[in-house]
N, C-alpha and C positions, 0 to 999 in steps of 0.2 A: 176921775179922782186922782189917780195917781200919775205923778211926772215921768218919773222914771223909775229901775230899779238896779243894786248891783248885787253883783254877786262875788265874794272873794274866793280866786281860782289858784293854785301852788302850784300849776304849769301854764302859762298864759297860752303859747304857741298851742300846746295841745286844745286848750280848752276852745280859743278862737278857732284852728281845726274844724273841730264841732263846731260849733254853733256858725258859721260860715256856710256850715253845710245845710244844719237843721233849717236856719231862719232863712236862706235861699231859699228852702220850700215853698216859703209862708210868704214871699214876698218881702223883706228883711233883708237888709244890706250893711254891712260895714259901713258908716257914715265916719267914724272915726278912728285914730288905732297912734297909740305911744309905745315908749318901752313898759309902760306900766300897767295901761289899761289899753281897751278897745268897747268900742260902743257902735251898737247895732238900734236903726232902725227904720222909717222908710224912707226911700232912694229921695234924696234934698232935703228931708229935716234932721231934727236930732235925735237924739238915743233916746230909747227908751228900754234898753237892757245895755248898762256895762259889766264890763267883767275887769278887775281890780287884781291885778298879782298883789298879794299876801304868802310871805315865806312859811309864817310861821303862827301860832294860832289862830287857825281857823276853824269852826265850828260850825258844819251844815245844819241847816234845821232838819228834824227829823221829822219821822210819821204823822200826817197832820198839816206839812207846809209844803204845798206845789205852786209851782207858775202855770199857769194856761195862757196860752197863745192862742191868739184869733185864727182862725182858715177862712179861705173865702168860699173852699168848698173840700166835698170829701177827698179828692186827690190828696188834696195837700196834705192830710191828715196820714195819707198813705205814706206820702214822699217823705212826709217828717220824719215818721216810723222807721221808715226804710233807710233814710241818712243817721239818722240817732243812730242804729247799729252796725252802719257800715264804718262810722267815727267813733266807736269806742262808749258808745251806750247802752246800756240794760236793757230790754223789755222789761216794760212794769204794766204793760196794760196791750195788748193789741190792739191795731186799728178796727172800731166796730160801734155798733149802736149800743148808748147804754141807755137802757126803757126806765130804770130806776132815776135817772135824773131827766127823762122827759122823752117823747116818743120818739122826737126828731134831731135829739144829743147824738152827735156822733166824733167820736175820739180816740185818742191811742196816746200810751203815757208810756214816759223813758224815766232816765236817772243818767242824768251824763256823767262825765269821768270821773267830776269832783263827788259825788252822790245827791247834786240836787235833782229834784222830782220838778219834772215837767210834762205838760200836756199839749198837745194840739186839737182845735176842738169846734168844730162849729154846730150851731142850733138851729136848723132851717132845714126846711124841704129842700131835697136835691131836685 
């Protein structure tokens, strides 16, 4: 359903930082990158997350809007965890199984620099 998405970030370098790190986990690549923007997605096609330098009004969504990212398995869901906070992001969730969204939901949610809410998250037998 969806093409792509952006996200408007008031540090670009910082935020690319991050997300260089996180979406490495996931298999995720920088595919492109300006003075303005940067767009990540996988290694020979196009974005499907940029990030958009905005100086000055910008407005995260709050409680209620996350991104969830694919894994291909639980590692990544770890590695993601574990780059999110080595780059300047929250725990909002630790890596683990959540029974409430299904027996075999497994994920770990951050809040990167800017305060958007993300997840890593795969649904399958390990």
């Amino acid at each position: 359903m969806l093409h792509h998405l952006s996200f408007a970030v008031r540090d670009l370098e910082r935020a690319a930082s991050f997300y260089d790190a996180v979406l490495a986990s996931l298999g995720f690549v920088r595919v492109w990158s300006d003075d303005t923007a940067v767009g990540y997605g996988y290694p020979g096609g196009g974005d499907k997350l940029a990030l958009k330098l905005v100086t000055e009004g910008i407005a995260i969504p709050g409680p209620g809007f996350h991104l969830a990212l694919a894994a291909s398995h639980r590692d990544q869901v770890d590695q993601f965890h574990a780059a999110a906070l080595r780059h300047g992001g929250r725990d909002n969730g630790q890596p683990g199984l959540r029974p409430d969204y299904g027996p075999q939901y497994y994920a770990a949610f951050v809040i990167d620099p800017d305060g958007y809410r993300i997840e890593a998250v795969i649904n399958a037998a390990e």
